[in-house]
VEXPA-642728 format. One line per 5 residues: their letters; for each residue z, y, x of C-alpha. Coordinates in Angstrom, 3 decimals, padded with zeros to 6 digits. Example, Ala and Ser with C-alpha at 12.3 -4.5 7.8 and 13.67 -1.06 7.14 Angstrom:
2
AS = 007.800:-004.500:012.300  007.140:-001.060:013.670 .
//
This chain:
656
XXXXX = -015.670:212.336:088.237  -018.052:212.744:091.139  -020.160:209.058:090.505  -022.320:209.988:094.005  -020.024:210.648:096.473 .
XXXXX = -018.464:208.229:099.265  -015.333:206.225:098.087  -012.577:207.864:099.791  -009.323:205.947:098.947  -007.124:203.186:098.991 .
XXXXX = -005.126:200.452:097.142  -002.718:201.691:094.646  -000.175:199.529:093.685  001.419:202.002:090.997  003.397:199.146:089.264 .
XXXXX = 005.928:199.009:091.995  007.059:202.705:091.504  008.317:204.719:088.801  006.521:207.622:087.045  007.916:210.151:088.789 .
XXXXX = 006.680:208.711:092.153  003.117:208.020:090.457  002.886:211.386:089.418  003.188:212.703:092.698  000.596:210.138:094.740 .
XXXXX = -002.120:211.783:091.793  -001.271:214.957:093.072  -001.747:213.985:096.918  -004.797:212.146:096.196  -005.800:215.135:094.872 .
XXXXX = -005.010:217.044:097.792  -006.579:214.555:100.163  -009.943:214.771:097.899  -009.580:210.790:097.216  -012.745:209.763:094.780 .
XXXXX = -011.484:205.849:094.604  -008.205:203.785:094.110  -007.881:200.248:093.711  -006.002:199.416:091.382  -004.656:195.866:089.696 .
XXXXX = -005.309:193.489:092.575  -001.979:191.907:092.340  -000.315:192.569:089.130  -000.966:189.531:086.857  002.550:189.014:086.182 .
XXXXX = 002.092:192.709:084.979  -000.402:192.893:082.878  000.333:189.457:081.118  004.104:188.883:081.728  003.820:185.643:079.157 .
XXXXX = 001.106:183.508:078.436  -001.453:185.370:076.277  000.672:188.420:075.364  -000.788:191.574:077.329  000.787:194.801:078.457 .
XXXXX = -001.862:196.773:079.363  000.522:200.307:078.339  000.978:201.149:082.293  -002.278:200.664:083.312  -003.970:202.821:080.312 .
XXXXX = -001.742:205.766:081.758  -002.688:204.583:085.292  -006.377:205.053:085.144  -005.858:207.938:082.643  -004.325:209.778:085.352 .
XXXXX = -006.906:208.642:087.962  -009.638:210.103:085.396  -007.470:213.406:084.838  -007.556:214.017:088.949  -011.260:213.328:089.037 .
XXXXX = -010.888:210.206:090.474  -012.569:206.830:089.874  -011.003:203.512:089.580  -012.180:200.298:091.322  -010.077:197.983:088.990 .
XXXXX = -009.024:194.455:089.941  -008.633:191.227:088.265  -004.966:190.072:089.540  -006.698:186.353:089.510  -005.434:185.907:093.317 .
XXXXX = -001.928:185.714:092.454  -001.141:184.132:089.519  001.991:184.645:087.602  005.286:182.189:088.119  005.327:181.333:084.485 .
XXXXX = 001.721:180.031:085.278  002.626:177.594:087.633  005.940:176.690:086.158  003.685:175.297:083.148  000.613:173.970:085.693 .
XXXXX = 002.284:172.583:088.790  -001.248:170.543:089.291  -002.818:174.058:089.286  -000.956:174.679:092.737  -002.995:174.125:096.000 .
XXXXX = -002.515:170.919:098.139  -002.587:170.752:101.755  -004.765:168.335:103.784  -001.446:165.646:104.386  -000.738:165.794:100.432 .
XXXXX = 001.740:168.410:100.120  001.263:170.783:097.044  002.583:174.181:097.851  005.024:175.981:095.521  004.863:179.247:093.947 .
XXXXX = 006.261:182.121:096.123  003.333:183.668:097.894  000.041:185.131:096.973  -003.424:182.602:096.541  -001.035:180.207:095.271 .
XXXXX = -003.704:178.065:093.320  -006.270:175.682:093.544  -010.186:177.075:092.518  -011.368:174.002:090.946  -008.010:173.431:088.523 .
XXXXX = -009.198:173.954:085.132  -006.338:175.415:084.009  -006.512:177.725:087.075  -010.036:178.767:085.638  -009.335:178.965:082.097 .
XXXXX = -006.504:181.525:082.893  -008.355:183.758:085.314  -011.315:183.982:082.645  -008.726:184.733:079.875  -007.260:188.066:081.932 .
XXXXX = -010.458:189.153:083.447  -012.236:189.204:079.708  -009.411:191.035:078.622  -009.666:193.624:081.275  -013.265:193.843:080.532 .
XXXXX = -012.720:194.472:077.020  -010.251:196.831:077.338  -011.216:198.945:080.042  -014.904:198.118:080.504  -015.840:202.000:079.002 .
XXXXX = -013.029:203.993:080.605  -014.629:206.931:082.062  -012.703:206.402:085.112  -014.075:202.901:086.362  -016.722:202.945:088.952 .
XXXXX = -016.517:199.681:090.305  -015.113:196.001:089.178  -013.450:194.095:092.142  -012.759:190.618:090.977  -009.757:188.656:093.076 .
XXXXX = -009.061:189.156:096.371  -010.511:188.001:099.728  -011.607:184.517:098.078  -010.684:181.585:101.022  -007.886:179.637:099.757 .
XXXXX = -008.506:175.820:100.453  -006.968:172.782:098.657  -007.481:168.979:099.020  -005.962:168.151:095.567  -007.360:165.503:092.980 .
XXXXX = -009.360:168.521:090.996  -010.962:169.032:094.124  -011.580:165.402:094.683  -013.402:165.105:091.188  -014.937:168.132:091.647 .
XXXXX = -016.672:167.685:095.338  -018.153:164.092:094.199  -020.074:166.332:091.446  -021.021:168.715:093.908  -022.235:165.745:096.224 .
XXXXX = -024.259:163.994:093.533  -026.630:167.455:093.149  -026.628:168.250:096.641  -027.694:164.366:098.005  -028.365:163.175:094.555 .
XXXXX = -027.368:159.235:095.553  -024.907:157.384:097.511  -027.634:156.165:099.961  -028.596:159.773:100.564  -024.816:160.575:101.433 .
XXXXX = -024.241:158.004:103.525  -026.995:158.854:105.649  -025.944:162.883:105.779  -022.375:161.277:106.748  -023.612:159.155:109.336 .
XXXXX = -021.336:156.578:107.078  -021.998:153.600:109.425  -020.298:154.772:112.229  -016.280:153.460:112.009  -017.285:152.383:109.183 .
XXXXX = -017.483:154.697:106.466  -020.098:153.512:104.381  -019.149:154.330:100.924  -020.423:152.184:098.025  -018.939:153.484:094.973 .
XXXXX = -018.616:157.202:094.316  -014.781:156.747:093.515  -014.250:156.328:097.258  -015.167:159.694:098.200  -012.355:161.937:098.977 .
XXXXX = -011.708:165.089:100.775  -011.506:165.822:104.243  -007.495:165.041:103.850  -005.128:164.314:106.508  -006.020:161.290:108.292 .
XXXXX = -005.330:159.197:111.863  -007.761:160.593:114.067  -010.745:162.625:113.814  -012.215:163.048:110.473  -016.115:163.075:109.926 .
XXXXX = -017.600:166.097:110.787  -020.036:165.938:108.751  -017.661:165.433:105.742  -015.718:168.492:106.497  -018.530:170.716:106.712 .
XXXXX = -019.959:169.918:103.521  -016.196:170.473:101.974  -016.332:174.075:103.574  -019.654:174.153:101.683  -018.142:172.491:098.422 .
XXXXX = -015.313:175.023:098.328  -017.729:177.973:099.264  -019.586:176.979:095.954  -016.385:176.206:093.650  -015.160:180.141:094.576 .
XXXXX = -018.225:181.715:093.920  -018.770:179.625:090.321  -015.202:181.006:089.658  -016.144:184.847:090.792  -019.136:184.576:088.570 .
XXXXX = -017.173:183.638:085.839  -015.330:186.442:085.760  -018.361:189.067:086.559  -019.938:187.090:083.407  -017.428:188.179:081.746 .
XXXXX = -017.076:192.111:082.619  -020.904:192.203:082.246  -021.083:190.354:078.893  -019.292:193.810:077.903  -020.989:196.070:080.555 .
XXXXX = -023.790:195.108:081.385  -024.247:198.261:083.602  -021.577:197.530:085.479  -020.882:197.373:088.877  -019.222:194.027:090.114 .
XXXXX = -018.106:193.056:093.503  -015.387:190.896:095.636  -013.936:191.601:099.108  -015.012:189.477:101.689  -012.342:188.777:104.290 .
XXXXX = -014.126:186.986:107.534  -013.136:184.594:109.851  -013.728:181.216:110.674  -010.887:179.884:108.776  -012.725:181.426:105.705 .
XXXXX = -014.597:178.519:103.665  -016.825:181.271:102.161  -020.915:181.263:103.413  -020.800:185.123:102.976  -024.941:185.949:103.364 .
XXXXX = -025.049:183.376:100.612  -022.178:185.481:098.129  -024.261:188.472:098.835  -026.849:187.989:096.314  -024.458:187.643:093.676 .
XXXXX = -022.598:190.332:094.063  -024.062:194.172:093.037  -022.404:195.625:096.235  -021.351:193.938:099.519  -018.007:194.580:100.437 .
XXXXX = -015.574:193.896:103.427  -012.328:193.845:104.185  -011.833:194.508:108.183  -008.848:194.190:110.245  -009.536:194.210:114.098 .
XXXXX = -007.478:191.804:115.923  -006.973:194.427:119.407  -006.603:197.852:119.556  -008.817:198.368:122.372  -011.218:196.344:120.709 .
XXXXX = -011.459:198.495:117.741  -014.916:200.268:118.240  -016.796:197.306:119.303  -015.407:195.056:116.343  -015.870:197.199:113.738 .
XXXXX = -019.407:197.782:114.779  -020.149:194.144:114.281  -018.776:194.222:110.861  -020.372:196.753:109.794  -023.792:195.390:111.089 .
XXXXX = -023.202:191.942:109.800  -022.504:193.496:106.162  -025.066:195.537:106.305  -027.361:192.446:107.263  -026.029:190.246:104.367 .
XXXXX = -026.649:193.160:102.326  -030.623:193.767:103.406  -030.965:189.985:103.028  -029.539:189.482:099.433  -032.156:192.577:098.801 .
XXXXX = -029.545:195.797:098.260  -031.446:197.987:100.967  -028.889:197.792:103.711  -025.811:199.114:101.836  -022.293:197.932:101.678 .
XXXXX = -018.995:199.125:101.279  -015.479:199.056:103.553  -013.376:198.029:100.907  -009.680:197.047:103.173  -009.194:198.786:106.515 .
XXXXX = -005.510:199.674:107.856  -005.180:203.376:108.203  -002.420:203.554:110.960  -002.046:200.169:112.862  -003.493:197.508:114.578 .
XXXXX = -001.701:194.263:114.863  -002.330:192.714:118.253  -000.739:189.296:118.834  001.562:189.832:116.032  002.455:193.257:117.492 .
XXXXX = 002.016:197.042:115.537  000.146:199.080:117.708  -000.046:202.596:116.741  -003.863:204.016:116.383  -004.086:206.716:118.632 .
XXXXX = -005.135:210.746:117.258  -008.840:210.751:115.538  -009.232:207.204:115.377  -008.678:206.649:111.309  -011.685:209.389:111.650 .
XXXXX = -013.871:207.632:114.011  -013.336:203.931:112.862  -014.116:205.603:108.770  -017.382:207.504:110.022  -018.506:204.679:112.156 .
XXXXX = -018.696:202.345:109.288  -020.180:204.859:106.884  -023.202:205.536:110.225  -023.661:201.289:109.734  -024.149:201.684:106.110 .
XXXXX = -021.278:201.923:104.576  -020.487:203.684:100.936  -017.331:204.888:102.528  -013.904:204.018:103.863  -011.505:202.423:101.581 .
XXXXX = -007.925:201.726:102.494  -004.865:199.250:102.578  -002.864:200.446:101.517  -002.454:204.175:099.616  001.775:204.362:099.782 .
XXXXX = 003.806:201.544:101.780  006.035:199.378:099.990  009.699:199.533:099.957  009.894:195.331:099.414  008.151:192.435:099.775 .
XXXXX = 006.413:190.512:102.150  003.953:193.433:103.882  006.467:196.117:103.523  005.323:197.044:106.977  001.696:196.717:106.620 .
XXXXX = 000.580:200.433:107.518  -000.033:202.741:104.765  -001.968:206.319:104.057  002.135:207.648:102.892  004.403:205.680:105.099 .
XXXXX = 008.112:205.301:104.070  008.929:208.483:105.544  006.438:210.566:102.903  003.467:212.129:103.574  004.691:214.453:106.441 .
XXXXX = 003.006:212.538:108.404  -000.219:212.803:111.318  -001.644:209.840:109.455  -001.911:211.480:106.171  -002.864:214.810:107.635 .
XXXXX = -005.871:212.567:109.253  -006.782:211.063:106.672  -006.498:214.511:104.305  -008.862:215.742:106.853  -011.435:212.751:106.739 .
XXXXX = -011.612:213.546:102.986  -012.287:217.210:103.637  -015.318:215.954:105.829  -017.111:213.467:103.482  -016.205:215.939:100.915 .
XXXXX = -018.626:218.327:102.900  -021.423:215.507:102.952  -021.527:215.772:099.037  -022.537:211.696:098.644  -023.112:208.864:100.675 .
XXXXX = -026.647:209.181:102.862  -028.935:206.318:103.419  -026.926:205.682:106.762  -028.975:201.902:107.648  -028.930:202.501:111.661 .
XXXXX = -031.810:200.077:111.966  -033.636:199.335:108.896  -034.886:203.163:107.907  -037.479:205.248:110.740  -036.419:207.968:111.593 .
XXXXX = -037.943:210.503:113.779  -035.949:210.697:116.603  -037.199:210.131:120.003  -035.419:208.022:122.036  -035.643:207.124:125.367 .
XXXXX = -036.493:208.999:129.237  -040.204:210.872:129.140  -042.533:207.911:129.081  -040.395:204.864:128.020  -041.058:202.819:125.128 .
XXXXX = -039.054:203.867:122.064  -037.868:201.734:118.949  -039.054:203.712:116.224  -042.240:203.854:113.242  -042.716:200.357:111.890 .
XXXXX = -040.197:198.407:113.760  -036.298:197.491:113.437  -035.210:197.116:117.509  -032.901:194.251:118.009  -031.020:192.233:115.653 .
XXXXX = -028.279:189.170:116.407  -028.312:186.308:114.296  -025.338:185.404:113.033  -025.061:181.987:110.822  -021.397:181.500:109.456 .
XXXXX = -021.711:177.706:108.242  -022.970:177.364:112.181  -019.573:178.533:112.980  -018.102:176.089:110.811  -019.864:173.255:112.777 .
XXXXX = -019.335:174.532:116.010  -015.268:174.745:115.360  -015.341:171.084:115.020  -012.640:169.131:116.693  -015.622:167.088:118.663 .
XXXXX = -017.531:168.627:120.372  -017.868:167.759:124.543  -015.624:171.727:124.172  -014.101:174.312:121.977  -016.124:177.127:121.375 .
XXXXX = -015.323:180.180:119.471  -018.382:180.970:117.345  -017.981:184.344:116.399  -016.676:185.421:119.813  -020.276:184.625:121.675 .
XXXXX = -022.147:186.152:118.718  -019.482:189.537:118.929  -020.147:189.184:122.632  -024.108:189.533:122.704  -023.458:191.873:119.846 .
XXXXX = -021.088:194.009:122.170  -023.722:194.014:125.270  -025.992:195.414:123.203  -023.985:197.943:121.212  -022.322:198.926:124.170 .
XXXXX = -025.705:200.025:126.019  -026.419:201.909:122.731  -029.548:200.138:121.183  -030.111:199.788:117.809  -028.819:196.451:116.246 .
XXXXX = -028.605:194.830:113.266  -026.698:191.369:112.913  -028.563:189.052:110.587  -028.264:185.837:108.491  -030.698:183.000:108.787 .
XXXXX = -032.213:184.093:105.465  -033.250:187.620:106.923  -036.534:188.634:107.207  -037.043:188.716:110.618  -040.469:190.435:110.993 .
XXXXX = -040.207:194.317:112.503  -037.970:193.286:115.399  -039.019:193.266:118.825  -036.296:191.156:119.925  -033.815:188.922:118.200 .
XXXXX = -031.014:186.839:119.930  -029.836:183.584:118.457  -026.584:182.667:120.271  -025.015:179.187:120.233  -027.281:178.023:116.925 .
XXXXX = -025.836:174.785:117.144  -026.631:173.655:113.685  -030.078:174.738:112.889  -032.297:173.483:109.918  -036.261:172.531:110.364 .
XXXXX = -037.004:175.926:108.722  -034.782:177.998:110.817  -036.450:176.780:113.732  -040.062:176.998:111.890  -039.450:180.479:111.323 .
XXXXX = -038.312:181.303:114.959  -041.204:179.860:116.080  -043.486:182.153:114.050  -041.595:184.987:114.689  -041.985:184.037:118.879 .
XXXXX = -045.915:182.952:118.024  -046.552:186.464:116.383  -044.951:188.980:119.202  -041.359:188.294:118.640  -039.073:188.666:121.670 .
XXXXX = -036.794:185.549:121.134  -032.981:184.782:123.028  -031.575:181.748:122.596  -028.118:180.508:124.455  -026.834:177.576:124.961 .
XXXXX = -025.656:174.921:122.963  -028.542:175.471:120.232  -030.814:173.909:117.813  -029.023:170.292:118.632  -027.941:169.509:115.464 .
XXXXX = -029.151:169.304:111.823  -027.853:170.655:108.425  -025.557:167.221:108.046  -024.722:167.508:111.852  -026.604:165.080:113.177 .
XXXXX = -028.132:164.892:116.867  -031.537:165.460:117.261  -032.794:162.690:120.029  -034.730:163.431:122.983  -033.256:166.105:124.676 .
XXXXX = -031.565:169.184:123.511  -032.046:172.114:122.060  -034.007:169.575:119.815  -035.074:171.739:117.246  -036.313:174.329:119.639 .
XXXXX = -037.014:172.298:122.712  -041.040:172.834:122.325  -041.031:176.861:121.589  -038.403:176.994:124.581  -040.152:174.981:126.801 .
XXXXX = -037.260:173.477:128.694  -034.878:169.739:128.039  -031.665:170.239:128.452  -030.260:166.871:129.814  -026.288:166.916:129.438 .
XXXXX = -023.918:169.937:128.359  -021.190:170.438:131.139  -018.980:172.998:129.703  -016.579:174.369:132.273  -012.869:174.116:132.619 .
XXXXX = -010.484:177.123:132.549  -010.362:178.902:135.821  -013.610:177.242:137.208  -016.368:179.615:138.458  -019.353:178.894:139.274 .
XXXXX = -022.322:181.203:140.590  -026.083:181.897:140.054  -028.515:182.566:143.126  -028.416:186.438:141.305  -025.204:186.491:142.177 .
XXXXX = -023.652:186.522:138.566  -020.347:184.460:137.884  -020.311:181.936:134.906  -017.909:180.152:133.166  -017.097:178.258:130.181 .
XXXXX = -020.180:176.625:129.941  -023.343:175.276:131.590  -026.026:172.628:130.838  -028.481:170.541:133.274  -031.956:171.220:132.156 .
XXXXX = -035.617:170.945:133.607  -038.193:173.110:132.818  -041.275:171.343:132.173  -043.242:174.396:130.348  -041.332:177.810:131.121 .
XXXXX = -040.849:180.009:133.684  -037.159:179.882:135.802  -035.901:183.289:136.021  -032.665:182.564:137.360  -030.922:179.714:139.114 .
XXXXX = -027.395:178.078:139.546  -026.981:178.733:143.409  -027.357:174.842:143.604  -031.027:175.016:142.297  -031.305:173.912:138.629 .
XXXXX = -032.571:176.404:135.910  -030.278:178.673:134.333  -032.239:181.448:132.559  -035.986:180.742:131.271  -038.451:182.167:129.741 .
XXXXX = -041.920:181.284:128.210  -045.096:182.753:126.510  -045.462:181.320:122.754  -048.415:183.066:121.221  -048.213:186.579:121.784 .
XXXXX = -044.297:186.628:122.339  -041.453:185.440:124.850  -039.175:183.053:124.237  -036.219:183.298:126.528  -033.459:180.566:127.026 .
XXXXX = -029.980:181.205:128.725  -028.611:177.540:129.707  -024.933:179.115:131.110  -021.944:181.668:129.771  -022.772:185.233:131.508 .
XXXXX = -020.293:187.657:131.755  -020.270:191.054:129.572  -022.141:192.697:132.783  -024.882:189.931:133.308  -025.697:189.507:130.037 .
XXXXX = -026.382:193.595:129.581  -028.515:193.310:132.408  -030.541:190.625:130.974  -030.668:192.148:127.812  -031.357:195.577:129.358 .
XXXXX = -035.016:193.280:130.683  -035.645:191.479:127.654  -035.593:195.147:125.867  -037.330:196.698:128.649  -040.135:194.364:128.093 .
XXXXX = -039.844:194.109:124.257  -039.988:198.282:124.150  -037.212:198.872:123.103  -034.860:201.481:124.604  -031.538:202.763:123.624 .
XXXXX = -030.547:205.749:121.301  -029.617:207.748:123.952  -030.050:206.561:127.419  -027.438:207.207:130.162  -024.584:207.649:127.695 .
XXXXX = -021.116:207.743:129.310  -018.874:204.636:128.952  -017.334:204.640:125.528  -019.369:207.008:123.650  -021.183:205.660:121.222 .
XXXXX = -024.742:206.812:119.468  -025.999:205.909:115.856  -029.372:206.197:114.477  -029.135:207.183:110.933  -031.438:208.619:108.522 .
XXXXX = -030.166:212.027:108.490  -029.354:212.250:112.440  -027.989:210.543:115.477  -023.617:210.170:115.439  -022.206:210.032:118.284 .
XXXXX = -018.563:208.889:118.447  -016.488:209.754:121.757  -013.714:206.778:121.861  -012.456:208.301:125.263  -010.385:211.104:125.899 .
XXXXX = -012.679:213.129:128.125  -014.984:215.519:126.788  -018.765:215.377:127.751  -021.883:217.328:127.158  -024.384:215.374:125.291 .
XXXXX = -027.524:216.418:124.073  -026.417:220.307:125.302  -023.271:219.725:122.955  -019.887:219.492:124.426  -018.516:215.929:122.848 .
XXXXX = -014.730:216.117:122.713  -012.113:213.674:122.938  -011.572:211.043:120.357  -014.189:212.952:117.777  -017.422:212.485:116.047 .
XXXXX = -020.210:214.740:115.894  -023.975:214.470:114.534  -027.119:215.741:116.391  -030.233:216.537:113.672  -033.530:214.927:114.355 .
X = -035.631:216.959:116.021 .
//
């Protein structure tokens, strides 16, 4: 079995068919030149249909047959869906909801992290897996659980977050203060008061919830590295990973996971169809930051994708011809290992019987197979996954019209920062408006990627020096060293974006007096005075003539430079020297066209210039270490580069 090459696969759930049915997905993996399954994810009841009695007969033919068809294994433990006889003897094992209800068994992630009998039982059947299959020749990878994010306000949790609270403020003087406990009276004076974020009459305490997200962030990964403890107590050698499933309804800090697993890996399920290209490119940049941070060099892995469908507002819309190509190459230009799957063969029962599959119900007659048959026939021609980091490696490709500055020896172009327990903050219920987080970052992110630069997306944690220009957008929550280190990196050459609503509060959410963007109010040079987010439908205008809405601020501009206006006068976008580098504030919500043009300046002046300049609407370019991809997501064919770029396909120029 091939231990080099891409993974090229999907979930196999062979438990829910018989042999015969088995026997034949082995031989069309074969034929589709698959090199990884997963296998186990969900098939505790399985492998350990009573408590402490293992059948592990099926799976030993299972990844027996994978190793006969030269095919490796990325095996599971089934620890996010626990067995019924499980919760039928630990009911108190059985997540809670914030008003008190405790959910019943019937679904998957039926559990709560921090029940010790919950813990004691996934240990138990991942050490068992580990010392059964930890030297089968077909294993290449360990993927403990599933998309960790399951929340629960239950009385384990309760005892458990007042231990985590303890070490993290160490008294109840400390907490109080992080809480901002005086105000309606919340001052705790005995540890036994502390509770959850539970249900409760009005708003909760902000600063409460977000260090539960943090609590519960903590309590999964102690009960991931359990398990990989466990695996690697046998195997040291091997390879141990989870899926991480994003959103902000995900209590999981995933740049902080990343150093504890041995790969990064995502699960990715765009939420438009049209939106496909520009999503997944953000994903694939964000893992591939989280990896470079955590110190794996950049590379990650696509673990979940769905090969035929997207589902838009609860809809099934069909992926149109040599897309399952394009989205698969696109993540492996960003990075990725390769292009995993859910799922391999679509079930006949259950709750996502209609979640698309690589064999539909119909068989394997089908353009989706043949696609992806054909995307294993490509990366089977590649031979092994390339160092494909679009931003971190140099590569010798010229970029740019005859004269223009050029991203290229020594530096890394632009990168987005991207801070996940930011997002938690800023989807607080009180803020002056609701903001969606991850929709401004994706939308700088999708100005930039759409006028082809190179980009990375980056944690706070990243090392930062190497670009010429990074954007911070709506840092709301920002820590004293976060803003120390943006203020070196502006001070040494940096080119530095910052949007609005940043830098005003602190780790424990509290205001920072005197003006806003507090933290950064110096470096930026400007006060912003009061926030006056927009309502729906209102427009105002700049005296460029650019449209805004959703959100403005008031703000002088005691030590910067105004580069734009509101058409009534007051600053809108500023900009100041710091040392030897710009620091650039945007006070307002630009559309996707203003904020490209912006960008397309702050580049201009940073040196930085696309891939390719002048590339048509939707086609994209990547910067790779063994060429430049360019992905056509129209259905018009162009000449690029004096190659004709067809419809819907992917091709790859060689460095000069």
């Amino acid at each position: 079995m091939p231990t080099k090459s891409f993974f090229h696969g999907a979930d196999w759930n062979p438990e829910q068919w018989p042999e015969q049915v088995r026997a034949e997905d082995l031989a069309l993996m074969r034929e589709a030149r698959v090199t990884a399954a997963t296998v186990g994810v969900f098939s505790w009841s399985r492998l350990e249909p009573t408590p402490g009695v293992y059948d592990f007969g099926w799976l030993d033919r299972v990844l027996d047959g994978l190793h006969d068809h030269g095919i490796g294994a990325v095996l599971a433990t089934p620890t996010a869906s626990p067995p019924p006889w499980f919760t039928l003897a630990h009911p108190g094992a059985l997540a809670t909801r914030r008003d008190g209800v405790r959910l019943v068994h019937g679904s998957r992630d039926t559990y709560c992290v921090n029940a010790p009998a919950y813990r004691a039982a996934s240990l138990r059947i991942a050490s068992a897996l580990a010392g059964r299959y930890a030297r089968h020749p077909a294993v290449r990878l360990w993927h403990v659980h599933n998309e960790y994010g399951t929340w629960c306000f239950c009385d384990h949790c309760a005892r458990a977050f007042r231990g985590w609270l303890r070490a993290r403020h160490g008294t109840l003087d400390a907490l109080n203060d992080a809480w901002t406990a005086d105000f309606w009276s919340q001052r705790h004076t005995d540890w036994a008061q502390v509770l959850p974020p539970r249900a409760t009459q009005y708003l909760g305490n902000p600063a409460q919830e977000l260090d539960y997200r943090r609590f519960l962030s903590d309590s999964m990964l102690a009960a991931f590295a359990e398990q990989r403890d466990a695996i690697k107590a046998v195997a040291p050698e091997a390879q141990v990973t989870t899926n991480f499933v994003l959103g902000g309804w995900v209590p999981v800090d995933h740049a902080r996971w990343s150093h504890e697993v041995d790969l990064v890996a995502i699960d990715h399920y765009p939420s438009s169809l049209d939106g496909v290209p520009a999503q997944s490119a953000f994903a694939a940049d964000a893992a591939r930051g989280w990896s470079a941070a955590a110190g794996h060099g950049g590379s990650w892995l696509l673990m979940e994708h769905a090969p035929a469908h997207v589902t838009e507002n609860g809809v099934q819309r069909r992926k149109p011809p040599g897309m399952l190509a394009r989205t698969a190459l696109g993540h492996i230009a960003r990075g990725s290992q390769g292009a995993m799957y859910f799922q391999w063969r679509a079930s006949t029962g259950g709750a996502e019987q209609w979640h698309s599959a690589i064999v539909g119900h119909s068989g394997p007659a089908t353009r989706t197979y043949h696609e992806f048959r054909a995307l294993g026939e490509t990366l089977a021609s590649e031979g092994r996954a390339p160092s494909c980091r679009s931003a971190y490696k140099k590569v010798p490709f010229q970029t740019g019209e005859a004269g223009s500055p050029a991203a290229g020896a020594g530096d890394r172009g632009v990168a987005v920062w991207f801070d996940e327990v930011c997002g938690w903050a800023v989807g607080a219920s009180h803020l002056p408006a609701p903001l969606d987080y991850q929709g401004v970052v994706e939308g700088w992110h999708r100005a930039l990627w759409r006028h082809g630069y190179p980009v990375d997306v980056v944690p706070p944690t990243a090392t930062l020096a190497g670009y010429r220009v990074l954007v911070v957008p709506a840092a709301y929550l920002l820590t004293d060293e976060s803003a120390r280190r943006l203020d070196e990196y502006v001070r040494e050459g940096g080119h530095l974006v910052v949007t609005y609503l940043s830098g005003i509060v602190d780790e424990h959410l509290r205001v920072r007096v005197g003006g806003y963007p507090g933290a950064l109010r110096d470096l930026l040079g400007i006060r912003v005075e009061e926030l006056d987010p927009l309502p729906p439908g209102v427009v105002v205008t700049l005296d460029n003539g650019d449209a805004v809405t959703g959100w403005t601020e008031h703000l002088t501009a005691p030590d910067a430079e105004v580069l734009v206006r509101h058409a009534v006068g007051r600053p809108a976008v500023t900009r100041r020297e710091h040392g030897v580098g710009l620091a650039y504030y945007v006070s307002c919500a630009l559309d996707e066209a203003a904020t490209a043009r912006l960008l397309d300046g702050v580049c201009a002046a940073a040196g930085v210039a696309p891939i390719l300049p002048g590339l048509p609407d939707g086609v994209e370019a990547v910067r790779t270490a063994d060429g430049v991809w360019l992905f056509n997501h129209t259905d018009e064919p162009y000449d690029i580069a004096g190659r004709v770029l067809a419809g819907g396909t992917v091709t790859r120029l060689p460095h000069p």
